[in-house]
N, C-alpha and C positions, 0 to 999 in steps of 0.2 A: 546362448544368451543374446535379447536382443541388445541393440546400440541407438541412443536416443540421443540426438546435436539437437543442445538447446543453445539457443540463441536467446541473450538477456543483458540490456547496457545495465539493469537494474544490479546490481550486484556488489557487496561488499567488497570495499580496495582500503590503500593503508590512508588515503585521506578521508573517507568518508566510510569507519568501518562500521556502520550500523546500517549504510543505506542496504535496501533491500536485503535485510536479514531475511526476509520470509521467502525470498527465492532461493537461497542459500539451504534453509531447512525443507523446504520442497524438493529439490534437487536430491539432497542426500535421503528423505524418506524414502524417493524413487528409485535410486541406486540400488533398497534390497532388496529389486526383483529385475532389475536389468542395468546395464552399464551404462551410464550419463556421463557425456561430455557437454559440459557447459562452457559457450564462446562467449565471454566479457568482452565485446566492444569499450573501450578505453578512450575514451575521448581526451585527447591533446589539448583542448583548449579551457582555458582559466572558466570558472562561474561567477556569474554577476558577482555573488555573495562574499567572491575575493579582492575585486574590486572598492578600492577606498582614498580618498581626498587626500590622506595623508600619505607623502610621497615614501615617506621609511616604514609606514605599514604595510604599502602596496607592495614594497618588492620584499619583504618579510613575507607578505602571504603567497605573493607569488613563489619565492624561493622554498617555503615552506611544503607548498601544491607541486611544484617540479619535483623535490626533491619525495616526495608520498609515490606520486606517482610512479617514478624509476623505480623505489622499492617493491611495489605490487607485485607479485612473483606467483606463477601457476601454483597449482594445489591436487595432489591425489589424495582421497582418501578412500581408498577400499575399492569398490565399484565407481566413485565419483573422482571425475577429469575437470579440472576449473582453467580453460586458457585465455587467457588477459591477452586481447587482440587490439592492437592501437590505430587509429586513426584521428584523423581530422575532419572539420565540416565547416561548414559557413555560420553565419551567427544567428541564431536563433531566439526568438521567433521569427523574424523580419524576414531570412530565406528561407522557411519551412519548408512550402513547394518545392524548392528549387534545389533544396540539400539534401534527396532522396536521389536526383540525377548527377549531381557533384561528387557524392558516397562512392554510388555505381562504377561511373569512368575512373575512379582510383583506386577502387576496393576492393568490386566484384571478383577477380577474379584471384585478389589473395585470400577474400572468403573462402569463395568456391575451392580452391585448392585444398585449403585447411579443412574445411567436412568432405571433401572428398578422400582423404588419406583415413580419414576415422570410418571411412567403411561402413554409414548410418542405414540403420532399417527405414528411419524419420525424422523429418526433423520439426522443431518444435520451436515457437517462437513468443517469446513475451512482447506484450504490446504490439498495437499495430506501426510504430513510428519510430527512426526512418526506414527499422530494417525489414519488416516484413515482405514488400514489396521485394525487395531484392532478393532475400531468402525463399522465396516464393519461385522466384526463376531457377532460382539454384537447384529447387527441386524438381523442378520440371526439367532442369538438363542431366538432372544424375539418374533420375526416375526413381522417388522416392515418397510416399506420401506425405501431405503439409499441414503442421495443427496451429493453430493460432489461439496461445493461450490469452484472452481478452480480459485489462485489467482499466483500462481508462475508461472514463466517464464521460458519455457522451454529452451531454448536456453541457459540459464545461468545454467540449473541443468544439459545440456548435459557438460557443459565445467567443473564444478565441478568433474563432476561422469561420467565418458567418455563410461563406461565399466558398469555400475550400474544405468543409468538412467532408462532403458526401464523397469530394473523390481522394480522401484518406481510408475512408472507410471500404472504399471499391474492393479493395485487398480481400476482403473475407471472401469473396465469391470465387478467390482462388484456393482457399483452404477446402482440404478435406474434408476435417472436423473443425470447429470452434469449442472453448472450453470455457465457460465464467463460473463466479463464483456466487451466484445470488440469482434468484427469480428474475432480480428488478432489471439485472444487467441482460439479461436474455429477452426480458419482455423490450426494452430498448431497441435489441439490436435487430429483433422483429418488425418494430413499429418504424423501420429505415426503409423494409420494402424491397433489399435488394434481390438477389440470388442467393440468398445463404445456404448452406451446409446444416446438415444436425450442429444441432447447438447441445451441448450438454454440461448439466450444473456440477459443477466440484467443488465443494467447501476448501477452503484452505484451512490449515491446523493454528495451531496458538502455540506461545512459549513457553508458559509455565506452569508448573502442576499445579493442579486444581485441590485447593485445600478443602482439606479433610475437617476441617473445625469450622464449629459456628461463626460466621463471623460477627464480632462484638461492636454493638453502635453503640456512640458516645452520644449521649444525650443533653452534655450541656453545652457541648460545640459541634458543628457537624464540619466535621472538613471533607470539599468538593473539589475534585481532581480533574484536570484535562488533560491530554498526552497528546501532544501533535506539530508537528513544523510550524515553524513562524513565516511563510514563507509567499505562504498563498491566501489572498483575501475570503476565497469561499472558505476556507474554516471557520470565518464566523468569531473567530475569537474577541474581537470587537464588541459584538453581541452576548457574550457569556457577561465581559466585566461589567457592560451597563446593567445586564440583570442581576450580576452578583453587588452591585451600585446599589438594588432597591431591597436587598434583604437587610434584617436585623444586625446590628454590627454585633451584636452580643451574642450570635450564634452558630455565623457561617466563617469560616477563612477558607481561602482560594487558593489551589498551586497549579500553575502553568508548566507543564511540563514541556519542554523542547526549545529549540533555537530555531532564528532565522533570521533574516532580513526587517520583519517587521515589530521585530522586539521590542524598537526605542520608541515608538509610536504607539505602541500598546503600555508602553509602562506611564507613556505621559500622556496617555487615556485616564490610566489608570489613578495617577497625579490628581489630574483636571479634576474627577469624581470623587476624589479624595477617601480611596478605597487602599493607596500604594501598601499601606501600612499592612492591610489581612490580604495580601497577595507576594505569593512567593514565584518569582520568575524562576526556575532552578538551570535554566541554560538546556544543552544538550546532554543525554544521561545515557549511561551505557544498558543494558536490559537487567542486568542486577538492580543498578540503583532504582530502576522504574518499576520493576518488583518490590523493592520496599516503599518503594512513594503510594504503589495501591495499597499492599498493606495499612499504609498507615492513614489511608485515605475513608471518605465513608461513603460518599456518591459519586460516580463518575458521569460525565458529561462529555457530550460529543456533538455541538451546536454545527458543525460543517455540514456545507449541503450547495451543491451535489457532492455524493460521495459514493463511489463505488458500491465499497465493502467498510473497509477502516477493520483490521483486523487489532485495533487497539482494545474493541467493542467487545472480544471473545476476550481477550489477557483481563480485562477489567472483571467478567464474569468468572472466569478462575481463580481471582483472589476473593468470588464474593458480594464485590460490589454493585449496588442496585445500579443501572443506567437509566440515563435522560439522554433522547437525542429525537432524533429529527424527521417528521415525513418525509419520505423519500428516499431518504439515506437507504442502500440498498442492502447494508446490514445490518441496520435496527429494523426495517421491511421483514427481511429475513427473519430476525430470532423472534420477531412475534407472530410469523408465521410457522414456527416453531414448537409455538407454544407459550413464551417468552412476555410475561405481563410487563412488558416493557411502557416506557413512557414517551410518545412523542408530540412533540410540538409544532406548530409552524416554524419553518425555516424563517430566521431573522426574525423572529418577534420577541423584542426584550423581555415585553412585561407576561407573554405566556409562558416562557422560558423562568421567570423569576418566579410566577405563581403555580408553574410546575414543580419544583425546586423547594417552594413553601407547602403543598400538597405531599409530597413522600414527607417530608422532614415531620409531618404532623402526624404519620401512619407507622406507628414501628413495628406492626405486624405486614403490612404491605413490603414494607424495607427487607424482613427475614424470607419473607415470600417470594419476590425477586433473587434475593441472594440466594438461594436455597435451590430456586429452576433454573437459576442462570448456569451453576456449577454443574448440574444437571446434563442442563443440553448441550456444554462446551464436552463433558466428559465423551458424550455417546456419540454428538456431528464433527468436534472442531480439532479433530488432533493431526497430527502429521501426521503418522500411521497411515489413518483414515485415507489421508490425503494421496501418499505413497501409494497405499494397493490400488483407490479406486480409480488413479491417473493412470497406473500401470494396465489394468484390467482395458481400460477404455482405448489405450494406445495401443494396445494389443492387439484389440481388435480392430483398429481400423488400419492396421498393415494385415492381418489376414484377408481383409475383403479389398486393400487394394492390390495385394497379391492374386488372390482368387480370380 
């Protein structure tokens, strides 16, 4: 059986258990054709988002965040190895550059130990940042081939790092293979020009079963759903409330699903436009409760842009619900290249976002039509399974041709 070291900071831990669920169900789909050890880098230092003015909140969250942390504790199940690896770094974004060499001098070599004792046929790495570079080396000293599964969005590391993006991205010219999850991600990483590797597309799977019933629109209120962190301005969320600002008050209400940093500034948008009343912030939700919030939802909306994939865009189509989202976005790109009568807008434009918005709401056979292909092609592209064999199939082979 082979042995595949993934390396992933993305990963669910006891303070943050939802972050990177979908590397978690990736992981374990992969497990039932070969044995995955996944290394959780654990980062030591506090996140902005614990940071607060009030002196008895600050060390409540801080003692809160130390005390998650210690708890985190490895994980078997079956074929899947989860090792929670701790370090530290410099502050970021400020030392970006500079915290891939700080890593290195303190870490390398208790990495490299750690996948060298699991005996990997590969290894395999989420995101290009800070670890791939270093995992990179580690592979070239064990002699082991290197994939770099690509989940960040360039467009957003250029606006970040104006000056410093192209030599984060250097890294791929050391991978074997690369792996994304979308046309648009691939057509990207082409249009950089480097050296790259075969690039090849893997859908990643969704959470929940695709329901078997029609799904029922309410026709004397439409309620419109978003699911996404409050965390980062390109979500646009800004942009949904002023277009949810210009609909009918008698038709539409709003639920904001997720937390973050930019919560209080969105609810007193929300205030100013005097919308507060038909908007429900519901905070952070575990995947149950966001399972029933699509249920109970009748459009989903995804106004963020650039965006990778947004695997929120497949869960929404398994409960059913029609989507509205964004040129660009590299998975509403996707499902209507799919097949997928999806609806997109220009990125950041209120009033085509609101007149989109008012266009389904007026089509209830377009509404059933969408909802009908969405569950469709989540069923036969987006499932973990899927995801499982055809990572496994592809890793497969690319240790047999770097053995050969």
């Amino acid at each position: 059986m082979k042995t595949i070291v993934e390396i992933s900071e993305c990963f669910p831990n006891k303070h943050k258990p939802f972050t990177g669920e979908f590397i978690y169900r990736h992981a374990k789909a992969l497990s039932a054709y070969c044995k995955v050890i996944v290394i959780v880098p654990l980062r030591f230092i506090p996140g902005r988002e614990l940071l607060s003015g009030n002196p008895n909140r600050l060390m409540n969250n801080l003692n809160n965040w130390l005390q998650d942390i210690r708890q985190t504790s490895d994980i078997t199940e079956g074929n899947l190895n989860v090792i929670f690896f701790g370090y530290v770094s410099l502050p970021r974004p400020f030392f970006e550059s500079s915290d891939n060499s700080f890593i290195s001098f303190f870490f390398y070599n208790k990495l490299k130990n750690l996948i060298t004792e699991k005996k990997p046929d590969l290894l395999y790495c989420n995101w290009i940042r800070p670890w791939a570079p270093i995992v990179s080396d580690i592979s070239e000293e064990i002699d082991v081939p290197f994939v770099i599964d690509h989940h960040e969005d360039i467009p957003t590391l250029k606006e970040l790092f104006p000056e410093k993006h192209s030599g984060f991205l250097k890294v791929f010219e050391k991978a074997d293979k690369v792996v994304v999850h979308s046309s648009l991600n691939m057509e990207q990483l082409i249009a950089e020009r480097f050296s790259i590797p075969e690039i090849k597309v893997i859908y990643l799977g969704q959470n929940f079963e695709v329901s078997e019933t029609e799904k029922k629109i309410n026709r004397k209120i439409i309620n419109l759903i978003c699911v996404s962190h409050l965390t980062e301005r390109r979500k646009n969320i800004d942009t949904l409330i002023r277009a949810f600002s210009l609909l009918d008050k008698n038709k539409f209400n709003l639920t904001i699903a997720g937390d973050g940093t930019l919560m209080k500034e969105y609810k007193e948008l929300a205030k100013e436009l005097k919308v507060s009343d038909r908007i429900k912030f519901t905070g952070s939700l575990s995947q149950e409760e966001i399972g029933t919030e699509l249920e109970n939802s009748d459009i989903f909306i995804l106004p963020s842009f650039p965006e990778a994939f947004g695997i929120v865009l497949t869960e929404a189509l398994a409960k059913g619900l029609p989507v509205i989202s964004c040129k660009g976005n590299g998975g509403a790109e996707e499902l209507q290249s799919l097949g997928y009568p999806g609806i997109l807008v220009k990125p950041n434009d209120t009033n085509e976002l609101s007149e989109a918005i008012k266009k389904l709401f007026s089509d209830t056979e377009l509404m059933k039509a969408m909802s009908k292909s969405g569950k469709k092609i989540v069923s036969k592209y987006f499932t973990w399974e899927k995801n499982g064999l055809n990572t496994f199939k592809y890793l497969e082979e690319t240790i047999t041709e770097y053995n050969g």
